[in-house]
Steps between C-alpha positions, in 0.01 A plus 500: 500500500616465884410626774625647832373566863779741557832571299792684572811522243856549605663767336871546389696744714784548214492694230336374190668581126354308180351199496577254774600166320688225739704169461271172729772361758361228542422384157443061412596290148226218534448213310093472368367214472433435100200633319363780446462613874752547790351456856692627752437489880538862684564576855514854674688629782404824673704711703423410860252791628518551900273648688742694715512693153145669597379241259084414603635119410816303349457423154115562453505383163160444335577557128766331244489541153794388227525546140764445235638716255683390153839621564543478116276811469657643735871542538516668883870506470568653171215718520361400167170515591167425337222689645248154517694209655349157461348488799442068500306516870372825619440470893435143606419438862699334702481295827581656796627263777648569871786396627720529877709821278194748376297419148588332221328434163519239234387336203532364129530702202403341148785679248453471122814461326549553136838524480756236612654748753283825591593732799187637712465725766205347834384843666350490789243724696333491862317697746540488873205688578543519846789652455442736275739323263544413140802285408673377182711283373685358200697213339621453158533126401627321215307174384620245272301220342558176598395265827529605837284502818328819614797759510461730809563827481532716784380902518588730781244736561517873651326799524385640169638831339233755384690721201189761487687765696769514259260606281280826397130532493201709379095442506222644296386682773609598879217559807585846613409490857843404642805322448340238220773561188613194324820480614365360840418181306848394443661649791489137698309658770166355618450812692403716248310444160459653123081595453379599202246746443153241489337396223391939381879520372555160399173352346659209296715365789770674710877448322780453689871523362817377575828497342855368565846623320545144349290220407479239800358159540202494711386228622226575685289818620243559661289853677503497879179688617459781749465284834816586658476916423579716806169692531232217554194717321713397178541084604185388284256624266708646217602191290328401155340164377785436210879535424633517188864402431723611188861431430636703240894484339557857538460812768160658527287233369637484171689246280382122435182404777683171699270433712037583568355348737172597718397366847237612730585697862164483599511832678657531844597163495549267798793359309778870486658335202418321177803452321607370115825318359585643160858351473550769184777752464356831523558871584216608594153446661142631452195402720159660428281435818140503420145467749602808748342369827492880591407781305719751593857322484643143549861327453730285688877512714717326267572344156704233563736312273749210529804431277574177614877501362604816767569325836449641773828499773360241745560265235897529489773269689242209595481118362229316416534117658240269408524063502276248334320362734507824721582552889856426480686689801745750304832585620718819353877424500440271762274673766159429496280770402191376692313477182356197322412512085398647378624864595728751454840622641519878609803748475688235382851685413696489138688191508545130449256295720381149550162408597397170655201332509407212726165304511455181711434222319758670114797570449681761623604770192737788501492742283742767415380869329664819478279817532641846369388849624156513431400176423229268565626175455264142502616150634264247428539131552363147468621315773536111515483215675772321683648193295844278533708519664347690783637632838498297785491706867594362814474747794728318805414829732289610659273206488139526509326570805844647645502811774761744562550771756718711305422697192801398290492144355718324275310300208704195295455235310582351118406526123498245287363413163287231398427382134222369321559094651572616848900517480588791678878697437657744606367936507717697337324834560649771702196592692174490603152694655468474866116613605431592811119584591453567160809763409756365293863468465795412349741263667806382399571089434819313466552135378116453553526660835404802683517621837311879580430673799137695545324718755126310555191686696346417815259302450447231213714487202502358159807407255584327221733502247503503073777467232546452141644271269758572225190416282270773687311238650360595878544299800291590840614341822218428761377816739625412876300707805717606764446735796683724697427570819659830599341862546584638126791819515355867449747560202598229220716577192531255269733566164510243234598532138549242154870465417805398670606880564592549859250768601484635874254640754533809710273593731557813720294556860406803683819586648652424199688135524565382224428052471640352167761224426793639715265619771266256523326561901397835579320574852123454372578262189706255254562439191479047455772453209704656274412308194867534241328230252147669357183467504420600889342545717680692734258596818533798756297453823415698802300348794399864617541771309634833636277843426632677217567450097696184398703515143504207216723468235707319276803453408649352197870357612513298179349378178767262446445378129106585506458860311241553748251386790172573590455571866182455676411573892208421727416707789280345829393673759331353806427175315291686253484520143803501359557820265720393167774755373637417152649354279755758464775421241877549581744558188778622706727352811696677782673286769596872613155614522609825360316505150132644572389255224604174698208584731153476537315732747177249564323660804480707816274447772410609842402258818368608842459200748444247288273727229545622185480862492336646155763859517872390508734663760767660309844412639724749641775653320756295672347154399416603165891603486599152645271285254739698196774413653399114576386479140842608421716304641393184495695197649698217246352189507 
């Protein structure tokens, strides 16, 4: 039995035909370590919870619970199904832990085996009481005997799916005085609430009925009490002192009995919900609630009940990342996503993609997935130490302890590669990650050289540089402090992306002039390069900024023989924080500018002396006219 402060389940918004049966995504073939028992190490990730949602608090979880099910016993993709899965651990607490992204949970499950490959499904339950949550989540794994270190597995968890308005229901009795029929109980509304008729019409125990069209697998269920009702007179004082649960096969309470258990609900409890885990195959439910605290009537809001294996639509297009040992910063198709393992990606779209994980002190690892519609997709890796031969940094400029009065800076120096006895040869590697102040990326390197421009902040900077071996192995150059002394612009652009495409930054001010590689100087700003050979960054600066909306976007010219490029832009206003738009992925070129798909609208936004306005000015007709026909007829390089 488990227990709840407060517990609110999600319901499905589409229709609902038959029973509800689906594929796992992001599903794991493990080796077990030999024996008779497979331990394998588990790690959650829950959907990040803000509070600008109206949430009380991000992520209040209090409550984890896993168990596994014998996938042998039941087949959730043929829909062979046995009404009493082996259930091998029914609800084992796990440890919840914090980290810089929301809650997490983790810990080790102890998996008999009996057969030399068995397939098993890890479901997963937790409250956010806070909230008002309840969330689920699943994995189906595949273990193997034989030696291996803890396998991870990793679970993405979202809001929980209650089936029970799908359903019909019926009680033994109905308290007359009001809107009390049955069908209030599994209407998902906390407002209202089924009462039977008191202990006079229902002297063994008040019965309570519901039925579904086809047998489902419920995982857990559970009553939620009367505390949230509309009218406050009905709030307390009408529960009972035990709950009895029954799972039949068949409609109405009839067929093979599943599942009997009794628990108490010691009246109007201080706890709304006390809730079971079946994991049987059932169509229908009957609870007989016995110990009326009042003599007249007594019931509750809702029956609730969870089919883990329906999943819920927050739980489609994102990726779980996570890295043995965790905190590795993790970049999506080169732009960094500001997240460190483990997490999750959000509206990732359909595609190919490669994450990147970095973690001082390992190895740098890429990773390439593809997610299709729908999916929910896991990357998790063990990253490793740096061996032989390893890369050898030398930054020539800036040097340490340098200041500049200018923004724009140029940054060079050499690669080369040093072996196990100290020999060092040549790099061979095309390029490498430039960090500035912490935000990363990718510069280009020839013969072991490289030579990059960047835009620094007043004030005290930070860089340093990484790169890779052909062997994967990760070399970090030292971090050199430099300053600039100068009063910081009121606008900076800043476009970078991870291939050798030439991609190009327009930017559009008030009275519509348009700066970009033909046009670099406009009266209030300029763009610094126009960079033909990849990577970025190309910067866009104005000193003062004039009142009124500026435009940014980008332009594809040409993918040369990359199939794509991920374009990334940073936005700084005043010095501030710098906002991060991206990645966006081009598939398509236009030197012409003509094809809609060659461009990537990032951002409008408004300025009045200096100040970032919240409401954007819309542009007149003319300029809006004049930025369609810039777009459109583009310069040759």
């Amino acid at each position: 039995m488990k227990t709840f402060s407060k517990l609110l389940i999600a319901i499905l918004v589409a229709g609902f035909s038959g029973i509800i049966l689906t594929s796992c995504d992001n599903g794991s073939r493990l080796v077990a370590p030999s024996g008779s028992n497979s331990q394998v190490s588990l790690q959650l990730v829950f959907p990040e919870q803000p509070e600008s949602a109206g949430l009380k608090k991000a992520n209040a979880i209090n409550e984890v619970t896993v168990s596994v099910v014998d996938l042998e016993t039941i087949d959730l993709l043929a829909g062979e199904l046995s009404n009493k899965p082996a259930v091998l651990i029914n609800e084992q607490a796990l440890t919840i832990t914090q980290s810089p992204q929301g809650r997490f949970a983790e810990g080790i499950l102890d998996i008999p085996l009996t057969d030399e490959t068995q397939r098993f499904q890890i479901i997963v339950f937790a409250s956010d009481i806070e909230n008002q949550l309840f969330l689920s989540g699943r994995s189906e794994i595949e273990l193997e005997q034989g030696q291996s270190d803890e396998p991870t597995v990793t679970v993405l968890m979202g809001q929980a799916v209650s089936i029970t308005s799908f359903g019909t229901s019926s009680a033994s009795s109905t308290f007359t005085s009001g809107d009390f029929g049955a069908g209030n109980g599994n209407d998902l509304d906390f407002g209202t609430s089924w009462f039977s008729a008191g202990p006079a019409a229902d002297p063994e125990g008040s019965v309570y009925t519901w039925t579904i069209s086809e047998p489902q697998f419920i995982g857990t269920m559970g009553v939620f009490n009367n505390s949230e009702h509309d009218n406050s007179q009905y709030r307390s004082g009408f529960g009972f002192e035990k709950v009895n649960y029954k799972i039949y096969s068949g409609p109405g309470a009839t067929g093979d009995l599943l599942f009997d258990e009794t628990i108490d609900y010691p009246n109007t409890a201080a706890v709304p919900v006390l809730r079971v885990s079946p994991f049987v195959i059932g169509q229908s439910v009957e609870l007989t609630l016995t110990g009326h605290e009042s003599e007249i009537c007594g019931g509750f809001s809702e029956l609730l009940i969870v089919n883990p294996l329906i999943r819920g639509p927050e739980l489609q297009n994102i990726v779980s990342v996570n890295s043995i040992p965790p905190g590795a910063t993790i970049y999506l198709d080169g732009g960094n996503m500001d997240l460190t393992t483990p997490a999750i990606l959000t509206d990732v779209q359909p595609g190919s993609h490669t994450v990147r994980l970095y973690l001082p002190g390992f190895n740098e690892h890429s990773e390439n997935f593809v997610l299709t519609d729908g999916g929910t997709p896991s990357v998790s890796v063990n990253l490793s130490q740096p061996g032989s031969p390893m890369p050898v940094i030398t930054i020539s400029q800036p040097t340490d302890g340098a200041t500049f009065n200018d923004n724009v800076i140029t940054i060079s120096g050499s690669i080369q590669l040093r072996a196990a006895n100290g020999t060092l040869s040549p790099f061979t590697g095309n390029n490498a990650i430039f960090t500035l102040n912490g935000v990363d990326q990718d510069i280009a390197v020839s013969n072991g050289s490289f030579t990059e421009s960047a835009s620094i902040a007043s004030g005290q900077n930070t860089i340093s540089l990484r790169a890779n071996s052909p062997n994967g192995d990760t070399g970090v150059s030292d971090v050199a402090t430099i300053t600039g002394e100068f009063v910081a612009p009121d606008i900076e652009v800043t476009l970078t992306w991870n291939t050798a495409a030439d991609l190009d930054l327009h930017v559009w001010n008030p009275n519509g002039e348009h700066a970009y590689y033909s046009n670099t100087s406009i009266a209030d700003g300029s763009l610094d390069i126009d960079d033909t050979n990849g990577f970025g960054p190309e910067t866009f600066t104005v000193p003062t900024a004039l009142a009124g909306s500026y435009i940014v976007k980008v332009n594809s010219f040409s993918l040369g023989s990359d199939g794509s490029s991920d374009a990334t832009i940073q936005l700084q206003l005043n010095g501030g924080q710098k906002q991060t738009f991206g990645p966006h992925r081009f598939t398509v070129d236009d030197s012409n500018g003509t094809n809609p798909e060659a461009w990537w609208d990032v951002t409008t936004f408004a300025m009045s002396g200096g100040l970032q306005q919240v409401k954007v000015t819309p542009v007149s007709s003319e300029i809006a006219q004049k930025i369609i026909r810039d777009m459109q007829n583009l310069k040759t390089k």
